[in-house]
N, C-alpha and C positions, 0 to 999 in steps of 0.2 A: 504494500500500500504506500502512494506516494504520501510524503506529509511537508510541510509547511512550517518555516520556521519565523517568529515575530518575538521582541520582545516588548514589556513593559515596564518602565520603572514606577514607582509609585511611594513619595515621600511618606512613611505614617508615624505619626503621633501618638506615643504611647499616653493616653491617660486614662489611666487606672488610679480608683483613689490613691496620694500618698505618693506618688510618683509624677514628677513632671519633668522625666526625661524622654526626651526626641530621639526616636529609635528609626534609621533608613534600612526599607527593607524593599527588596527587589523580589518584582513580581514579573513574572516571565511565561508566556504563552508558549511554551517550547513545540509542540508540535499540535496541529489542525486533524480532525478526520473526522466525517459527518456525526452530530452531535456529541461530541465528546473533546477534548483535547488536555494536553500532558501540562499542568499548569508546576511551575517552581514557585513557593512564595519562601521567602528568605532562603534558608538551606531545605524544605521539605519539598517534596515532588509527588503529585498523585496524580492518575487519568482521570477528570472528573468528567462525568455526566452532562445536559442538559438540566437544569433545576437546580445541580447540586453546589451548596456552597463548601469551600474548600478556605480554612483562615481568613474567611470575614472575605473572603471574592467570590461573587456570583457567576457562576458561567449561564448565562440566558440562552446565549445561541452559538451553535461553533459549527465551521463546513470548512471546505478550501479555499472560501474565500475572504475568510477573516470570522470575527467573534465579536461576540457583545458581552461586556463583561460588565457587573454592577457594583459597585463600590459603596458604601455608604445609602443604598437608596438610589442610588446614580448609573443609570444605563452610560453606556458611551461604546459606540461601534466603533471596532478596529481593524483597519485591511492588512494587508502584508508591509512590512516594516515601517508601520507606524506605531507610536508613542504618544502618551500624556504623561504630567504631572501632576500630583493632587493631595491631599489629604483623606486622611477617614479614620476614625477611631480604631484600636486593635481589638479583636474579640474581645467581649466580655464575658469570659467564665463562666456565671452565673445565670446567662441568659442567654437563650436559643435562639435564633429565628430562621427559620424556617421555608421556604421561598415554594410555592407552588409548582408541579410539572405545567405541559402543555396540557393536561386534563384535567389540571387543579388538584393533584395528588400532590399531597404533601410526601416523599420520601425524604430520609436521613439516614447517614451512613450512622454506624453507632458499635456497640459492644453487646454481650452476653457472655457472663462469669469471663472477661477478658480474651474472649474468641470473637472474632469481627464480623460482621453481619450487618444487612441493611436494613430498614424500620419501615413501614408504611404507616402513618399518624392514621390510628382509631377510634375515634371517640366513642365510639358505638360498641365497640370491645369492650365485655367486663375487664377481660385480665390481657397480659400478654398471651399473643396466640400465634402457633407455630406448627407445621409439621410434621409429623415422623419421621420426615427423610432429611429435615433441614435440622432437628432434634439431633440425629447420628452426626451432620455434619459438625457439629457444635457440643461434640461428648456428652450429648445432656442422658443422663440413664432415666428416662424418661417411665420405663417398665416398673421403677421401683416406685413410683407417687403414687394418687389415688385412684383406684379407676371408676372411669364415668362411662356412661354412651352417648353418641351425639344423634338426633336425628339429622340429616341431609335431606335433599331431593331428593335422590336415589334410594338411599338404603341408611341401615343404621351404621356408626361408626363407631371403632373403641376411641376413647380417648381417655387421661390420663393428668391429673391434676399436678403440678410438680410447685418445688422451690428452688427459684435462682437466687445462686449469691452474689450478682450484682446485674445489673443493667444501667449501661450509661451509652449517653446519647451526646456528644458537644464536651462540658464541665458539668454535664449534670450526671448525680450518680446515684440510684437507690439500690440498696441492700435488701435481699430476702424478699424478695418479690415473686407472686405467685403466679403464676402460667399454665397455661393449658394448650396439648400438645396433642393432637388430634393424627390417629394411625396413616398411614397412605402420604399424598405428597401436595395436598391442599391444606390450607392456603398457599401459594406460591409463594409470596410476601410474607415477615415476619411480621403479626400486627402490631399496635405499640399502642397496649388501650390500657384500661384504666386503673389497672394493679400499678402501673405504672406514675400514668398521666393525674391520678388522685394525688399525689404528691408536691404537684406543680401546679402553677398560677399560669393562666390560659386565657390567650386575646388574642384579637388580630389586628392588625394596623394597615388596612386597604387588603390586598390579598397576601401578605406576610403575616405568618402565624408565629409568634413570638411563646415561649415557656421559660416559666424562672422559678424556681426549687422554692417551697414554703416554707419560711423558720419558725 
């Protein structure tokens, strides 16, 4: 696959309470391919998504012929070997936000018991809900929890009630969180409902869905 090389620099301003030191960090589009592309932000490097934000940059749209990346709120399209300069706050730990697919799916890359896995935001989920085949992926001994049955459309299903010892999504992190893990290979997506999301404080600000941990 052909790919596309661009960078970006991009001044940010570290202000995090207690700190008012100016931190320059380089953000780099290092390589293009339909929806997706290889973003650098200071020393980290990931393939990110469409939707998916990666240290506080949005990738909106990416193909071979440039991307739209969002900064702070801030669309701004870029061709091949173009540049901005700007500011924007650095992550806040504490706080999530979220950025919708092209279907208004909220996904988020995230954790389980410290193995990496992707989220689909569930509001409609009691608990975290998962797989049996994405379960194996993610050593969860799912056999040993409670077991339940689920009706479906089709037929009935076994499923099985367990406890995770952690789930983090961003800087957010809850412990001992209950899930349910349904045999077979549905849902495709991990859900990320509300054994969870009962934890966190939940808004949206236009079509950004923002979470932040309750003390």
């Amino acid at each position: 696959m052909s790919f596309f090389r661009l960078s970006l620099l991009v001044v940010i301003m570290n202000l995090a309470p207690g700190f008012a030191v100016a931190a320059e960090v380089a953000v780099k589009v290092i390589a293009l391919f339909a929806d997706k592309a290889l973003l650098q932000v200071g020393d980290k490097q990931k393939i990110v998504n469409k939707g998916e934000t990666f240290e506080g940059v949005l990738l909106q749209s990416a193909s071979g012929r440039g991307a739209v990346v969002v900064i702070d709120g801030k669309p701004t399209k870029l061709n091949l070997n173009q540049s901005i300069a700007g500011n924007f706050k650095k992550p806040d730990r504490s706080n999530l936000r979220i950025y919708p697919d092209s279907h208004g799916m909220y996904f988020v890359d995230g954790r389980i018991n410290g193995q990496t896995t992707r989220f689909l935001v569930d509001t409609g989920a009691t608990m975290v809900t998962l797989s049996g085949n994405k379960a194996r992926q993610l050593n969860i001994d799912f056999r040993k929890g409670v077991p339940e049955t689920v009706q479906t459309a089709a037929s009935l299903v076994p499923a099985w009630i367990v406890k995770l010892d952690s789930v983090r999504v961003g800087g957010l992190r809850v412990s001992n969180v209950d899930a349910f893990v349904l045999a077979g290979e549905h849902p495709t997506e991990v859900l990320l409902g509300n054994s969870f999301l009962k934890h966190m404080q939940i808004q949206k600000a236009g079509s950004v869905l923002e979470l932040k941990k309750r003390f």
